[in-house]
N, CA, C and O atoms as CSV, one atom per row, in Angstrom:
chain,resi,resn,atom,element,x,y,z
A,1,UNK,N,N,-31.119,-63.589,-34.789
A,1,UNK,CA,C,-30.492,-62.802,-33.785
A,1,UNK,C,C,-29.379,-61.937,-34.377
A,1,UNK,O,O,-28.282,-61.959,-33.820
A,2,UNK,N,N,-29.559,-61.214,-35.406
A,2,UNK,CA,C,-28.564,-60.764,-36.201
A,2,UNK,C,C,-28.765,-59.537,-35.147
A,2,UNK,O,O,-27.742,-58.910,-35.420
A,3,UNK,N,N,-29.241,-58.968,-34.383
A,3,UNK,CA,C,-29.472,-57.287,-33.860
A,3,UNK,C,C,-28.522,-57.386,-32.139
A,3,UNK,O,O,-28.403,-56.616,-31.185
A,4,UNK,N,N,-27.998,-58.809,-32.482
A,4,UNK,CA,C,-27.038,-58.945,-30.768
A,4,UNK,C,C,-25.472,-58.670,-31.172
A,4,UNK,O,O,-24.714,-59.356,-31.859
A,5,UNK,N,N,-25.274,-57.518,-30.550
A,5,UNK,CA,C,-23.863,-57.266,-30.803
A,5,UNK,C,C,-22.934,-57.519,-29.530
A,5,UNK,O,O,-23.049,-56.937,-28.452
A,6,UNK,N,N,-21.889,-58.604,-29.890
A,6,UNK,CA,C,-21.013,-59.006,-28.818
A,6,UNK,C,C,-19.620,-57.629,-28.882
A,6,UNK,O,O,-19.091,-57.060,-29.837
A,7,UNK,N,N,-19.385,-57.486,-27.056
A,7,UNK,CA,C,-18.528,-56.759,-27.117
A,7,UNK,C,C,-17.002,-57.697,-26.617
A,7,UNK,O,O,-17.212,-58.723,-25.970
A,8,UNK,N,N,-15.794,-57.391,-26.869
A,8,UNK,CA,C,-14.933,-57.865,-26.487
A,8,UNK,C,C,-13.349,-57.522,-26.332
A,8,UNK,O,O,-13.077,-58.700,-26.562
A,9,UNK,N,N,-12.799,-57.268,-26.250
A,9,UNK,CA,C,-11.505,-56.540,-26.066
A,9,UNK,C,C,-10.890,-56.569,-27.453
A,9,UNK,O,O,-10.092,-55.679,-27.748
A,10,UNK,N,N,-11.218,-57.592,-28.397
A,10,UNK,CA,C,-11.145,-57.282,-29.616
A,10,UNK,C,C,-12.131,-56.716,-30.653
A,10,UNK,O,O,-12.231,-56.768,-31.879
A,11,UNK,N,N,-12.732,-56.223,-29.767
A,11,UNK,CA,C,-13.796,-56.015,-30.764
A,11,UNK,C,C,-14.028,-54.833,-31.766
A,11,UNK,O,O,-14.422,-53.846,-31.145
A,12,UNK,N,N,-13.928,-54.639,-32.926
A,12,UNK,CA,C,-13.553,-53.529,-33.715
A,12,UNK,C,C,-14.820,-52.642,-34.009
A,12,UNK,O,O,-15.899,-53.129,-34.346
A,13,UNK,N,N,-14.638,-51.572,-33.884
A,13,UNK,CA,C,-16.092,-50.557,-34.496
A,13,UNK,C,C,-15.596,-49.608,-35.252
A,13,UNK,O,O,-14.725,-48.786,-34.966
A,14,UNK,N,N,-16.357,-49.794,-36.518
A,14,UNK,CA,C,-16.287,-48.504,-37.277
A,14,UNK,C,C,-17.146,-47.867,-37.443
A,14,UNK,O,O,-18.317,-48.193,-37.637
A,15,UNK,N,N,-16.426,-46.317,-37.358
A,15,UNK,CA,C,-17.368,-45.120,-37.520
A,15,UNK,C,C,-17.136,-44.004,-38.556
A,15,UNK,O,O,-16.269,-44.123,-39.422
A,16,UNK,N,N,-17.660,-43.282,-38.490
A,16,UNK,CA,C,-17.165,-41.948,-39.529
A,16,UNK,C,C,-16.550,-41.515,-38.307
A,16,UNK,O,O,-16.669,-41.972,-37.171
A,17,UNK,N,N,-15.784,-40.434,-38.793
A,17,UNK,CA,C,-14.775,-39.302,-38.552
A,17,UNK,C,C,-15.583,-38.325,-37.972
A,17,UNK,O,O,-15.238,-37.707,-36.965
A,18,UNK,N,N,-17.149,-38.068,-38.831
A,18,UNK,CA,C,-17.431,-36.722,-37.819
A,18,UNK,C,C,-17.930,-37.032,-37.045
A,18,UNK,O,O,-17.865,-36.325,-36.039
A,19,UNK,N,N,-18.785,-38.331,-36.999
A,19,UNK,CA,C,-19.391,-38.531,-35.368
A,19,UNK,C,C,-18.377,-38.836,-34.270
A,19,UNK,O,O,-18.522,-38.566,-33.078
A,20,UNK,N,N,-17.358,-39.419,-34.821
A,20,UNK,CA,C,-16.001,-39.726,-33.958
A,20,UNK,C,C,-15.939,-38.303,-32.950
A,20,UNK,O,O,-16.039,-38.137,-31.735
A,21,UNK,N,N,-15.695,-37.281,-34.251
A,21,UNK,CA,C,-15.384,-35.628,-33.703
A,21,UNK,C,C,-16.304,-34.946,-33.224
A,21,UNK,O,O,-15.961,-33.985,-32.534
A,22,UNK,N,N,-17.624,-35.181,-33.404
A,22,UNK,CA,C,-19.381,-34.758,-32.548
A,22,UNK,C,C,-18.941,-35.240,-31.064
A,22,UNK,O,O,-18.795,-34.455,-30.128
A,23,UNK,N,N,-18.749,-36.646,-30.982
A,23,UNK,CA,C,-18.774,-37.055,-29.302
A,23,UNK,C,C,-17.448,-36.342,-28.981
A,23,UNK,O,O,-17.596,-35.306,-28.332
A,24,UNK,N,N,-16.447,-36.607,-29.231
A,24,UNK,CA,C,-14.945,-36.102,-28.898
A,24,UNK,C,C,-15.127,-34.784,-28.284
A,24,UNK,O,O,-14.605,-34.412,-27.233
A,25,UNK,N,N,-16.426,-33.675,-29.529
A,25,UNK,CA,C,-16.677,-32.370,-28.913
A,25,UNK,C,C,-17.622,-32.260,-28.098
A,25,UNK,O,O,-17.665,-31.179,-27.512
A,26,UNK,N,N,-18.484,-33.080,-27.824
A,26,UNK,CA,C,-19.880,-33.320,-27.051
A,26,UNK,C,C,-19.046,-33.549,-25.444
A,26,UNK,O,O,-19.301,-32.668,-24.623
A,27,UNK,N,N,-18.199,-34.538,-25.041
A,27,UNK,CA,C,-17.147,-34.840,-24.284
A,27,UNK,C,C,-16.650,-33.204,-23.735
A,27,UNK,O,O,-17.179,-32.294,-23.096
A,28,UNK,N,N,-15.603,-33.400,-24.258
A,28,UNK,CA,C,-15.501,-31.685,-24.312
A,28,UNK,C,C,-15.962,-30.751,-23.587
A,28,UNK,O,O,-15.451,-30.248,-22.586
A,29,UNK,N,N,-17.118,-30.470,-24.186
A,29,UNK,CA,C,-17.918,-29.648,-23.874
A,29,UNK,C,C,-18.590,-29.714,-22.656
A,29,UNK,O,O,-18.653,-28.787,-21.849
A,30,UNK,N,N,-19.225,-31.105,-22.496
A,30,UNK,CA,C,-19.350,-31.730,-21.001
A,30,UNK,C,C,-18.121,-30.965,-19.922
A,30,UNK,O,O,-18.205,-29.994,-19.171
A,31,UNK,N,N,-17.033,-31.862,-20.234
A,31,UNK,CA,C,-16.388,-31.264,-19.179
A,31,UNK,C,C,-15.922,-30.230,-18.661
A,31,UNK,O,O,-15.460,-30.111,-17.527
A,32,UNK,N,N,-16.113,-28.795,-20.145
A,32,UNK,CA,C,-16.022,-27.214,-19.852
A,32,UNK,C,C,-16.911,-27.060,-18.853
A,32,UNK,O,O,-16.633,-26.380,-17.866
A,33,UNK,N,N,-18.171,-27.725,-19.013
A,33,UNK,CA,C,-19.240,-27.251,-18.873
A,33,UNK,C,C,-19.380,-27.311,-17.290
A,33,UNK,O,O,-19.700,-26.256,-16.743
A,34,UNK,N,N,-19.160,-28.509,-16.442
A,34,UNK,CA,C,-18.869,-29.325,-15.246
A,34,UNK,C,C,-17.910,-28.456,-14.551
A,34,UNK,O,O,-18.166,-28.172,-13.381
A,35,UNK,N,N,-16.390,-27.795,-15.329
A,35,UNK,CA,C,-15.506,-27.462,-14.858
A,35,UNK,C,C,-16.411,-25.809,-14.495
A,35,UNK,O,O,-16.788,-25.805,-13.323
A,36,UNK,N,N,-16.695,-24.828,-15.069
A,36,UNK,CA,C,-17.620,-24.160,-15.244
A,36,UNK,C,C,-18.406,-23.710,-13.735
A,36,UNK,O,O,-18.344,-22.821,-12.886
A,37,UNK,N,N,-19.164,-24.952,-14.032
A,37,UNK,CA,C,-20.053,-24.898,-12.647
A,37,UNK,C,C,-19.376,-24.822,-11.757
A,37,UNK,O,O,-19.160,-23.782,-11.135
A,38,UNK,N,N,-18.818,-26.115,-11.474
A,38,UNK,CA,C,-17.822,-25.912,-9.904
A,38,UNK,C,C,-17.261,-24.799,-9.857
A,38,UNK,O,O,-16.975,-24.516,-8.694
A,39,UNK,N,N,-16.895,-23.840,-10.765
A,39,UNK,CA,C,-15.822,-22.984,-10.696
A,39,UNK,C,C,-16.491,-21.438,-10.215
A,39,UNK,O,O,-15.875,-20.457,-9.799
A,40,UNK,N,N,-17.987,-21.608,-10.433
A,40,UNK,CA,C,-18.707,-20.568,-10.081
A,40,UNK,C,C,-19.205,-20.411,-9.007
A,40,UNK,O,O,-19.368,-19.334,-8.433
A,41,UNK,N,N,-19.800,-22.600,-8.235
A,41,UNK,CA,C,-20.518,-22.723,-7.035
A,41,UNK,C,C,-19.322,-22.471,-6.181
A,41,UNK,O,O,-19.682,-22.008,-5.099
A,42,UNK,N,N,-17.722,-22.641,-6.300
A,42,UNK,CA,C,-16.655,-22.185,-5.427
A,42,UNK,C,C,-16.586,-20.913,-4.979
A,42,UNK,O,O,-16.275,-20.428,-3.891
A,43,UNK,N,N,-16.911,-20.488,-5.949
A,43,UNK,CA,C,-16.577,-18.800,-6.363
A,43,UNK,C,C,-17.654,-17.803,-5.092
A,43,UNK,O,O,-17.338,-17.035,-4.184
A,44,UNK,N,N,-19.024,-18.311,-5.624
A,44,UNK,CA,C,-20.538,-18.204,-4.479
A,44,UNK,C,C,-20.183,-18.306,-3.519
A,44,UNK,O,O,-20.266,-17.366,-2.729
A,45,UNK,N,N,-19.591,-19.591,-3.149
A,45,UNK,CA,C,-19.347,-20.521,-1.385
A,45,UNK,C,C,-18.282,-19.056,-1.237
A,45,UNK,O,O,-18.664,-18.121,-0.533
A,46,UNK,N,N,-17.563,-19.021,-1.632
A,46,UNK,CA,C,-16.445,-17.857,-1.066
A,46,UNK,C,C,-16.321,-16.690,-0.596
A,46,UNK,O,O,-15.692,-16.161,0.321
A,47,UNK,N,N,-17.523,-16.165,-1.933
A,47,UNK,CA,C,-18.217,-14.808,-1.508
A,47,UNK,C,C,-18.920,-14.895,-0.200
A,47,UNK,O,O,-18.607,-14.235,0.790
A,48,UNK,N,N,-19.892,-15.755,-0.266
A,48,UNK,CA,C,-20.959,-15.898,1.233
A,48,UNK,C,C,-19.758,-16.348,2.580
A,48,UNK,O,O,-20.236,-16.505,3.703
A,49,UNK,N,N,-18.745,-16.471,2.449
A,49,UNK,CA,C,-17.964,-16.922,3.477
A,49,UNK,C,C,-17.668,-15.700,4.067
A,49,UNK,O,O,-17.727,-15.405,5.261
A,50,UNK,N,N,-17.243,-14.804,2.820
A,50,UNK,CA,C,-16.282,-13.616,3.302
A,50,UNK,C,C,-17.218,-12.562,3.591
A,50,UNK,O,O,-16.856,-11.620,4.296
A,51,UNK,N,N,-18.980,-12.650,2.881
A,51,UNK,CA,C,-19.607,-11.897,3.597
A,51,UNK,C,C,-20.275,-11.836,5.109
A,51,UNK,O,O,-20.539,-10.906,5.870
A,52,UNK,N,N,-20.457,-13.636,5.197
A,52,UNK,CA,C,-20.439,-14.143,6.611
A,52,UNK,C,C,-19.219,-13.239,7.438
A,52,UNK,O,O,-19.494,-12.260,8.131
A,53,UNK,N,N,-17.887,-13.734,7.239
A,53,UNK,CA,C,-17.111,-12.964,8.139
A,53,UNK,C,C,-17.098,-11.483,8.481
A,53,UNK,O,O,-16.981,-10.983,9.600
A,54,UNK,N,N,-17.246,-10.844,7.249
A,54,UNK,CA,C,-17.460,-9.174,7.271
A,54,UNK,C,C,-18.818,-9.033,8.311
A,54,UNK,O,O,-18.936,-8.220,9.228
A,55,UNK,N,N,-19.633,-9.895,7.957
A,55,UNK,CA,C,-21.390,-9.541,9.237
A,55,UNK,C,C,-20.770,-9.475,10.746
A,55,UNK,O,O,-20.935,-8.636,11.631
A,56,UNK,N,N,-19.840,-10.911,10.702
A,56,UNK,CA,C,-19.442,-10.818,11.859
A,56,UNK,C,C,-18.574,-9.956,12.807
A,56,UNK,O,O,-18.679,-9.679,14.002
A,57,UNK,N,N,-17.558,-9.587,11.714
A,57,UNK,CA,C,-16.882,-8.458,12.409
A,57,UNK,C,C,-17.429,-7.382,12.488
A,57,UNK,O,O,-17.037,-6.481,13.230
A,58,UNK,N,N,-18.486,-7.311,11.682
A,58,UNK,CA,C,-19.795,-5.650,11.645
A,58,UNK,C,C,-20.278,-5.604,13.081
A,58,UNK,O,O,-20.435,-4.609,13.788
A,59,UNK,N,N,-20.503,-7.017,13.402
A,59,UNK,CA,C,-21.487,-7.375,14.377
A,59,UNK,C,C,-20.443,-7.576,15.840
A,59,UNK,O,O,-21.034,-7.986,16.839
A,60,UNK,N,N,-19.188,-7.345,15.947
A,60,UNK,CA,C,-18.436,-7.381,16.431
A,60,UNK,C,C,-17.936,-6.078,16.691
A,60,UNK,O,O,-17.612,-5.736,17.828
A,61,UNK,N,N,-17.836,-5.164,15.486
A,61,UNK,CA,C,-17.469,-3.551,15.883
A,61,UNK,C,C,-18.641,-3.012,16.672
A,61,UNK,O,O,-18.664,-2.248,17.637
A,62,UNK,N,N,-19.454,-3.519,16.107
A,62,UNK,CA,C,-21.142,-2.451,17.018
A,62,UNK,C,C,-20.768,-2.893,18.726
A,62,UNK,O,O,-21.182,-2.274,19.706
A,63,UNK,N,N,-20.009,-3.944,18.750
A,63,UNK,CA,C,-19.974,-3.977,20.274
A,63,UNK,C,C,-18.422,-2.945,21.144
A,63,UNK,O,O,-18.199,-2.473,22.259
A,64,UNK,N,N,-17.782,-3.020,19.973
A,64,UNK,CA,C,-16.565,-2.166,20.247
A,64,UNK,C,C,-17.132,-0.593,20.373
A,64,UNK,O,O,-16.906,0.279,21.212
A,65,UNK,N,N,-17.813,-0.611,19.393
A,65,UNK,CA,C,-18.434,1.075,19.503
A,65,UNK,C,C,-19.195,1.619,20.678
A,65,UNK,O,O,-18.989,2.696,21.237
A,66,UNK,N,N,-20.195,0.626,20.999
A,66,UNK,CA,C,-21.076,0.292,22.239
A,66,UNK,C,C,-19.948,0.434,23.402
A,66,UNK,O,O,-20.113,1.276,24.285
A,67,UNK,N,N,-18.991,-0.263,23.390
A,67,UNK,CA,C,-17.777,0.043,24.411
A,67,UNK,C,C,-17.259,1.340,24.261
A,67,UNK,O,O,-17.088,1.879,25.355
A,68,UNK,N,N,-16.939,2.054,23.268
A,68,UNK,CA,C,-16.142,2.937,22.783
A,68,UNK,C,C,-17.125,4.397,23.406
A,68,UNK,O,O,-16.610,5.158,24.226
A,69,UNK,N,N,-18.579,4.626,22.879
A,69,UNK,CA,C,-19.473,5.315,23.105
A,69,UNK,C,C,-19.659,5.374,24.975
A,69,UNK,O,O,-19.424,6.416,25.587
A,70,UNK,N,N,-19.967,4.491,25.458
A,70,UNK,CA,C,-19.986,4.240,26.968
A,70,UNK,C,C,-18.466,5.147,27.742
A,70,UNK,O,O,-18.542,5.935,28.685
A,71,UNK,N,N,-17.423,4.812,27.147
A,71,UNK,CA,C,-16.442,5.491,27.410
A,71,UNK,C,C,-16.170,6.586,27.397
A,71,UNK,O,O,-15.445,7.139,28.224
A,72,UNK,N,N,-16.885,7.274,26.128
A,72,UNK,CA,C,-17.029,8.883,25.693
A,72,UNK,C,C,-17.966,9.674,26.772
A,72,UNK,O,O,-17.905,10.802,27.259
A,73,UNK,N,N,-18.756,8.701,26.907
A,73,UNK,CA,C,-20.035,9.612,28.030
A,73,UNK,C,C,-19.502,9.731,29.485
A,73,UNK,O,O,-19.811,10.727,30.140
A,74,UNK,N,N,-18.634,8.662,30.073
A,74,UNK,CA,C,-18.056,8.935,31.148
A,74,UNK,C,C,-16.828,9.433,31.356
A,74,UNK,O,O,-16.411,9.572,32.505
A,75,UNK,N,N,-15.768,9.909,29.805
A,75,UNK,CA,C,-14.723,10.909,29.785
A,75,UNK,C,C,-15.953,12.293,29.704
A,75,UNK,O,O,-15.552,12.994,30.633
A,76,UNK,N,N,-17.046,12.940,29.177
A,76,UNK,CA,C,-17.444,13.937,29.097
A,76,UNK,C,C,-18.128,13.931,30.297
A,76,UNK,O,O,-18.087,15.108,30.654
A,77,UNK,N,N,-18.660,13.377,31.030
A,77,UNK,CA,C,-19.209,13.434,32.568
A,77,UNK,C,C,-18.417,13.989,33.481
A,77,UNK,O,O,-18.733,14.776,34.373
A,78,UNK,N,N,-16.932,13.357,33.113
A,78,UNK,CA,C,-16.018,13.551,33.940
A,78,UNK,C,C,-15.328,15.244,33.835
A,78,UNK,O,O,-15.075,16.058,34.723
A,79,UNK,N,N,-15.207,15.296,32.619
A,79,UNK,CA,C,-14.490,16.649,31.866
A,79,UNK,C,C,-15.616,18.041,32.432
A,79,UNK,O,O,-15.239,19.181,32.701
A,80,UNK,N,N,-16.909,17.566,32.491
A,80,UNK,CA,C,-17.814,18.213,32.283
A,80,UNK,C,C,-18.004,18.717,34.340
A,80,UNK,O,O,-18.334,19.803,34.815
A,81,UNK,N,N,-17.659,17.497,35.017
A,81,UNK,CA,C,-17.314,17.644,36.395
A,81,UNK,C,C,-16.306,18.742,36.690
A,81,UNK,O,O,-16.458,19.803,37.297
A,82,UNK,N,N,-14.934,18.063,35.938
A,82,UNK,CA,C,-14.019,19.059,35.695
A,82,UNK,C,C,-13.843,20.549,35.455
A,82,UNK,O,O,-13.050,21.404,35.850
A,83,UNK,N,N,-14.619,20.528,34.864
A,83,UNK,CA,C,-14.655,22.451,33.894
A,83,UNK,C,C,-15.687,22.823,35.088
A,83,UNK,O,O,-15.348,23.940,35.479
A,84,UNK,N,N,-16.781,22.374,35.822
A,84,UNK,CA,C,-17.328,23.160,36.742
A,84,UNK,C,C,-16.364,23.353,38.407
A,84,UNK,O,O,-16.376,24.322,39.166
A,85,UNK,N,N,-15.784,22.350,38.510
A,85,UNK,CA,C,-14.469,22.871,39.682
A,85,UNK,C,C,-13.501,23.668,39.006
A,85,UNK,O,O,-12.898,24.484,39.703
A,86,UNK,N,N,-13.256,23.609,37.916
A,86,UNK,CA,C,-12.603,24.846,36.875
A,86,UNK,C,C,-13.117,26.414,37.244
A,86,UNK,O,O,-12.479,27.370,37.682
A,87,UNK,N,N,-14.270,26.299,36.951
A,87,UNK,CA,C,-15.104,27.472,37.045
A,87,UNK,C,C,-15.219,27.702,38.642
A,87,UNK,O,O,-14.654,28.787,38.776
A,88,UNK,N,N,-15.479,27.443,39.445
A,88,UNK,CA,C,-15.869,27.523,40.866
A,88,UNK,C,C,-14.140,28.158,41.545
A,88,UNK,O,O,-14.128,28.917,42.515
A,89,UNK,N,N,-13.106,27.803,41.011
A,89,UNK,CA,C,-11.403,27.123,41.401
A,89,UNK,C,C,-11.072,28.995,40.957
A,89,UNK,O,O,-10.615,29.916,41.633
A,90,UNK,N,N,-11.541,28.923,39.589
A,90,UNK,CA,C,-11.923,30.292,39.122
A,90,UNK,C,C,-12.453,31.535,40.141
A,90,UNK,O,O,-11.671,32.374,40.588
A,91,UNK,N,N,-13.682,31.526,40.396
A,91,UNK,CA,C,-14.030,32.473,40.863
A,91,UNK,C,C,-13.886,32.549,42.220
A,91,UNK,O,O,-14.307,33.579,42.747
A,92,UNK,N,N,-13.368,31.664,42.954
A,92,UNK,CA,C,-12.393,31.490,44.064
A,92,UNK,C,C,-11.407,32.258,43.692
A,92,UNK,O,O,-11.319,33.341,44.270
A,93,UNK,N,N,-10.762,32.041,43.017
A,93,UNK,CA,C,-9.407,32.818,43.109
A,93,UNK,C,C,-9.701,34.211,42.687
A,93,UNK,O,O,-8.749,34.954,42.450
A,94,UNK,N,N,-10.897,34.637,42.570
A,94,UNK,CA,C,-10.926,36.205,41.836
A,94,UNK,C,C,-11.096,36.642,43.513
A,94,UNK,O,O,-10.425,37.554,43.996
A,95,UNK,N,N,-12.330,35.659,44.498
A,95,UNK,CA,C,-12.519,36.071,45.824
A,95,UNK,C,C,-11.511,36.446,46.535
A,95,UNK,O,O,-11.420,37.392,47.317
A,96,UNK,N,N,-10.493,35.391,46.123
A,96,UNK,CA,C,-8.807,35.924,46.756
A,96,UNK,C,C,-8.312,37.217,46.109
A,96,UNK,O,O,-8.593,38.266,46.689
A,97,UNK,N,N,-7.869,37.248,45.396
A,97,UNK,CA,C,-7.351,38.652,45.033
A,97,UNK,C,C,-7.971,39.551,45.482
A,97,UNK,O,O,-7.361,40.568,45.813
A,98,UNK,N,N,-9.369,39.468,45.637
A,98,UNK,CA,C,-10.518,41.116,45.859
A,98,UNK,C,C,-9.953,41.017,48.103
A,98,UNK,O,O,-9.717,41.898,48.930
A,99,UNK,N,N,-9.976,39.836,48.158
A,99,UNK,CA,C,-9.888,39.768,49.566
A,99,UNK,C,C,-8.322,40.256,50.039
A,99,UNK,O,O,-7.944,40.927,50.999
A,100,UNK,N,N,-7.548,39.567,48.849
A,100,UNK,CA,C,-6.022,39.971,49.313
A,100,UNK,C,C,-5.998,41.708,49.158
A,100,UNK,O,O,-5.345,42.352,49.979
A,101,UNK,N,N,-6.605,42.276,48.268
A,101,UNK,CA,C,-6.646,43.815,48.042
A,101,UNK,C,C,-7.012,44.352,49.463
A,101,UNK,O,O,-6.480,45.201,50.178
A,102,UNK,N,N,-8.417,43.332,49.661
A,102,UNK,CA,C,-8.647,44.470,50.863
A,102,UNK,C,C,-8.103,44.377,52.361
A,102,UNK,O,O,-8.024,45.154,53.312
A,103,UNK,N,N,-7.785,43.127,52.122
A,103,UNK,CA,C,-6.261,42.800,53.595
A,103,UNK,C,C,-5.572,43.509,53.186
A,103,UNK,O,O,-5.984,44.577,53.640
A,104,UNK,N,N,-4.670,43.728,52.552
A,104,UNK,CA,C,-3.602,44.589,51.872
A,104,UNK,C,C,-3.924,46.238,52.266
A,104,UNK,O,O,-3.091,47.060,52.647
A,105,UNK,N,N,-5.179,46.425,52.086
A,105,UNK,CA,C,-5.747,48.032,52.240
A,105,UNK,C,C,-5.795,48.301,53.869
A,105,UNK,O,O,-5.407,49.238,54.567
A,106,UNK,N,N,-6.468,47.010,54.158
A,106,UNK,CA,C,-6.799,47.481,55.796
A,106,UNK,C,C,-5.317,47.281,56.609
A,106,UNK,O,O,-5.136,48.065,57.541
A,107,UNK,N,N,-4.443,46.475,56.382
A,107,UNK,CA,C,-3.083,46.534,56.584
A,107,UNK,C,C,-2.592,48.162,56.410
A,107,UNK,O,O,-2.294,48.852,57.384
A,108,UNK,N,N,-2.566,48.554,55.290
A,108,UNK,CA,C,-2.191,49.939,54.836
A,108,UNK,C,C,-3.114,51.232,56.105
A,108,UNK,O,O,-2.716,52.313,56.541
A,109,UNK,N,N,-4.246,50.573,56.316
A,109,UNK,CA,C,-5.088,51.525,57.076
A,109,UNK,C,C,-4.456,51.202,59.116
A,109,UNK,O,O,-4.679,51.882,60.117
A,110,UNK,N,N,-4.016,50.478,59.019
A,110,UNK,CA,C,-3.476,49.857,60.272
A,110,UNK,C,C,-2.627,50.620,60.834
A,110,UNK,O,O,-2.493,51.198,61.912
A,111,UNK,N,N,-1.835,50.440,59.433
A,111,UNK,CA,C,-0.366,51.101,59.776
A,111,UNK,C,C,-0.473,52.632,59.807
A,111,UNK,O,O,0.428,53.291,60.326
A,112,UNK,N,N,-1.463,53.163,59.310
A,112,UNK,CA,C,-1.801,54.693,59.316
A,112,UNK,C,C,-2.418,55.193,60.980
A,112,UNK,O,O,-2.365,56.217,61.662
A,113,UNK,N,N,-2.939,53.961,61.104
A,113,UNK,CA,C,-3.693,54.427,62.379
A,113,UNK,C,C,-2.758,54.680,63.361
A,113,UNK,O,O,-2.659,55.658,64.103
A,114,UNK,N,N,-1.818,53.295,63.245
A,114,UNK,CA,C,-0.932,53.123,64.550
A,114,UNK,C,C,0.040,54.774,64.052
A,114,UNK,O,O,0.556,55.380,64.990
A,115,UNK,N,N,0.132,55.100,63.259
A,115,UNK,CA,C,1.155,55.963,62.639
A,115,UNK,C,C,0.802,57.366,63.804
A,115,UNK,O,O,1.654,57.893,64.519
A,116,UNK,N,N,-0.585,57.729,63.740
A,116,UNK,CA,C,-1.448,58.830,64.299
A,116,UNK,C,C,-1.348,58.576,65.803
A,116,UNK,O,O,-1.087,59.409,66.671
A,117,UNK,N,N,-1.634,57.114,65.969
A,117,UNK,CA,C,-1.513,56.907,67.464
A,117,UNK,C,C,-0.158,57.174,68.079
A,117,UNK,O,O,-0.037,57.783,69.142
A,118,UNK,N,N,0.783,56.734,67.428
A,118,UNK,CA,C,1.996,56.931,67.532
A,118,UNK,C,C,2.534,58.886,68.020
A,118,UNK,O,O,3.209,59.253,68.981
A,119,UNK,N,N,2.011,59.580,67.111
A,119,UNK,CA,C,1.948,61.102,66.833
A,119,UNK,C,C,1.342,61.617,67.646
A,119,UNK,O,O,1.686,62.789,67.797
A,120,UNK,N,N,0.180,61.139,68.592
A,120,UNK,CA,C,-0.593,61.590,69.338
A,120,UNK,C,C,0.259,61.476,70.541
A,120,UNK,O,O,0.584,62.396,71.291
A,121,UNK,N,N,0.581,60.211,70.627
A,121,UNK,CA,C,1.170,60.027,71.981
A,121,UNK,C,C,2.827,60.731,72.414
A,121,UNK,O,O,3.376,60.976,73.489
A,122,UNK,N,N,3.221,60.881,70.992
A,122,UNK,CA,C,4.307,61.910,71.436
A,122,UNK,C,C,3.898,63.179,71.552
A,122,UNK,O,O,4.425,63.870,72.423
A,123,UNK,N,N,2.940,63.704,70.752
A,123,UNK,CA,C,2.167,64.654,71.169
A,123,UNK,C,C,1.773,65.013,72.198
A,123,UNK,O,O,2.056,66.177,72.483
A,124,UNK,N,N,0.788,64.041,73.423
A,124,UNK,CA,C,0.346,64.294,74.216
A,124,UNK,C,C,1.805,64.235,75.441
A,124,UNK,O,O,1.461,64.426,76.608
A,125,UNK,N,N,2.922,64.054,75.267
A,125,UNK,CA,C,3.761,63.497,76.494
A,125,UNK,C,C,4.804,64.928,76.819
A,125,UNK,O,O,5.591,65.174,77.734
A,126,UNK,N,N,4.442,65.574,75.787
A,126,UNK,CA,C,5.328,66.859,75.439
A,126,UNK,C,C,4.744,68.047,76.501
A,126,UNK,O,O,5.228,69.179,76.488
């Protein structure tokens, strides 16, 4: 049974130096390697988080816009109401002026008449 090796809190092992320094760097390297990964699958998880959130607020503006657009069509409905009582408010008031001219004229023709009637009748009393 020479191939049974007892272990024990005293138990001494000798080795060379470079296999000592092979595992020491094998070790090592392991744990770059470990540190590494996690440091990339964090990195992934983070990105997909923040692109998750960006979808959502994407998916969140399309409803603001959807609000925003709805709003535009019933300020231009409205504006568009507007500018035709504009226009109508318009050519109303041109009807007034042409109408105030010709009140204004037949006034002027009034006063001419009564003017003659006036002339006649001192005329005729003479």
């Amino acid at each position: 049974m020479k191939d049974r090796i007892d272990v024990s809190s005293n138990s001494k092992i000798s080795m060379p130096i470079f296999n000592l320094l092979g595992i020491i760097g094998m070790v090592g390297t392991v744990v770059l390697m470990y540190s590494s990964i996690t440091q990339k699958i964090t990195s992934l998880e983070t990105s997909r988080e923040l692109m998750n959130s960006d979808l959502l607020k994407a998916s969140e503006q399309t409803t603001v816009d959807k609000e925003q657009y709805i709003l535009l069509e019933e300020l231009f409905k409205s504006t568009s109401k507007h500018q035709e009582l504009l226009d109508e408010n318009i050519h109303n008031q041109v009807m007034l002026k042409h109408l105030e001219k010709q009140l204004d004229k037949a006034l002027a023709d009034i006063e001419k008449l009564k003017d003659k009637v006036r002339e006649n009748d001192n005329g005729n009393s003479h």
